[in-house]
C-alpha positions, 0 to 999 in steps of 0.5 A: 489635679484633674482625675477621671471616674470609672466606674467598674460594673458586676453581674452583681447587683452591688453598687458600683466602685469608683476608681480614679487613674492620673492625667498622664495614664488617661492621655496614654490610653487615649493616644494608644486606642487612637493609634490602633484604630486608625488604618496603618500605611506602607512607605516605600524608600526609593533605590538604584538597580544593582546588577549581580555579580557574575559567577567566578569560572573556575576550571574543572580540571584539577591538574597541575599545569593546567591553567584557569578557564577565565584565561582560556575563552575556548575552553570557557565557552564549554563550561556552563554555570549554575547556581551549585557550580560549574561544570565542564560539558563534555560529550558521553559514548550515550550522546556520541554518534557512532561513525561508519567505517569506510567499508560499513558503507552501503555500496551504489552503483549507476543510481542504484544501492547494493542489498540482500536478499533476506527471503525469496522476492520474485522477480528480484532473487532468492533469500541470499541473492545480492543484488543491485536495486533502486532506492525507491524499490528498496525503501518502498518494497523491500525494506518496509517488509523486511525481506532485504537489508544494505550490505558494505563491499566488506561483508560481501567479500566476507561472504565471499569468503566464506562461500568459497570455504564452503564450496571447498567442504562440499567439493571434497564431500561429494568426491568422498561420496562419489567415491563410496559408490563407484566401489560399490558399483564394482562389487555389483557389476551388472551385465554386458547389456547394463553398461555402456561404452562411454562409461569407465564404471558400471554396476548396480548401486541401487536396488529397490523393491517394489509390488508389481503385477505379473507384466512388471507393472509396479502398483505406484511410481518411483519418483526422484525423491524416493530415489534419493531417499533410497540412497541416502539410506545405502550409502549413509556416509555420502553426502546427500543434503544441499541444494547442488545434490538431486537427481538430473538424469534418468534413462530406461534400457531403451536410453529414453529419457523419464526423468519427468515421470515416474518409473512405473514398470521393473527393469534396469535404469540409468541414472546420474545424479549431481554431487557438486559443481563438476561432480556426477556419478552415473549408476544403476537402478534396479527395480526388481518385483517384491 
């Protein structure tokens, strides 16, 4: 038998051993070191394309009498398949749009567009006011400063209403007040020379005083401001606040009008002030010298 001699060396310096291996274990671990220097190659086996198969469409409604989504197409078309299921597309109050009622409407009116007034706009109203504008003029001016807002015909009558019920509150008020001071003038009647014909009541229902020089000159005017003033503190149960109470007419014993300026001397003055919309009470001042 042929035998091959390695010769297997030490760090040593012995002499070296002899071994001998068969034929058939050197031709092994020859074929071995060949294999595993050689450079390996990838083969690859030619296949068809396979489609996959497409998800099963089961119906998300687990009723009983409800049938499958497969035998309903319309219904199918909402379902929307993934890899964990599917599911039934179905629109949430998050996505929904709200619709506008038919009286959330904004009404329009010969190409213009009803809105109102948050703050006073010269030369268009006073905050409250509804009125009648153009779109260019809403979007451009009053929208984008935000001194007005669309308004429905339903919240106008609303307003409406409850304008009318406050009109009504302020119409017995001012007649209560009206009334409060009409006694107090027929307490207080004043002298023949103090009423006039065309009045059913007369008398004093206000006394103010004020310094004055020894001709009746006053250091410092009466205006109608204070005479309000003086007046809500008399009569504290009136009603003396809103816009429809001021002062509207003012007249010296001579019967010239000075509303317009201030009363600067002593004397006697008629006066008229609005209580409400057809309610006016007429009175004397008296403004007597400290």
């Amino acid at each position: 038998s042929f035998a091959v001699k390695l010769i297997k060396v030490t760090a040593y310096d012995t002499p070296p051993t002899m071994m001998s291996f068969p034929l058939s274990t050197v031709i092994a671990l020859v074929s071995i070191a060949a294999v595993s220097a050689s450079p390996q190659k990838t083969t690859y086996a030619k296949t068809s394309f396979v489609p996959p198969a497409a998800p099963t469409l089961v119906s998300p409604l687990k009723r009983a009498g409800w049938p499958s989504a497969v035998n309903h197409p319309s219904r199918a078309q909402q379902q929307i398949a993934n890899g964990y299921g599917t599911y039934h597309a179905v629109p949430t109050s998050l996505l929904a749009k709200k619709k506008k009622a038919a009286g959330d409407q904004p009404v329009s009116k010969k190409n213009k567009i009803q809105v109102m007034l948050l703050e006073t706009v010269r030369p268009y109203g006073q905050s409250g006011d509804i009125i009648f504008v153009s779109s260019a003029v809403y979007q451009n001016q009053l929208k984008l400063t935000n001194k007005a807002r669309l308004i429905s015909e339903e919240e106008v009558q609303k307003l409406e209403q409850e304008k009318e019920e406050e009109d009504q509150e302020l119409a017995e008020m001012a007649k209560k007040t009206k009334a409060i001071m009409e006694e107090a003038m027929m307490e207080n009647l004043g002298a023949e020379d103090q009423c006039e014909d065309n009045r059913d009541i007369c008398g004093v229902a206000l006394v103010m005083k004020r310094k004055a020089g020894p001709e009746g000159s006053l250091f410092g005017g009466v205006n109608p401001k204070m005479v309000m003033e003086a007046l809500e503190k008399q009569y504290p149960a009136g009603s003396w606040g809103g816009k429809q109470v001021k002062l509207v007419a003012v007249k010296d014993s001579d019967g010239k009008d000075v509303k317009k300026k201030d009363i600067k001397h002593t004397g006697d003055y008629s006066m008229t002030v609005s209580l409400g919309k057809g309610i006016d009470v007429d009175f004397i001042l008296s403004i007597l010298a400290e």
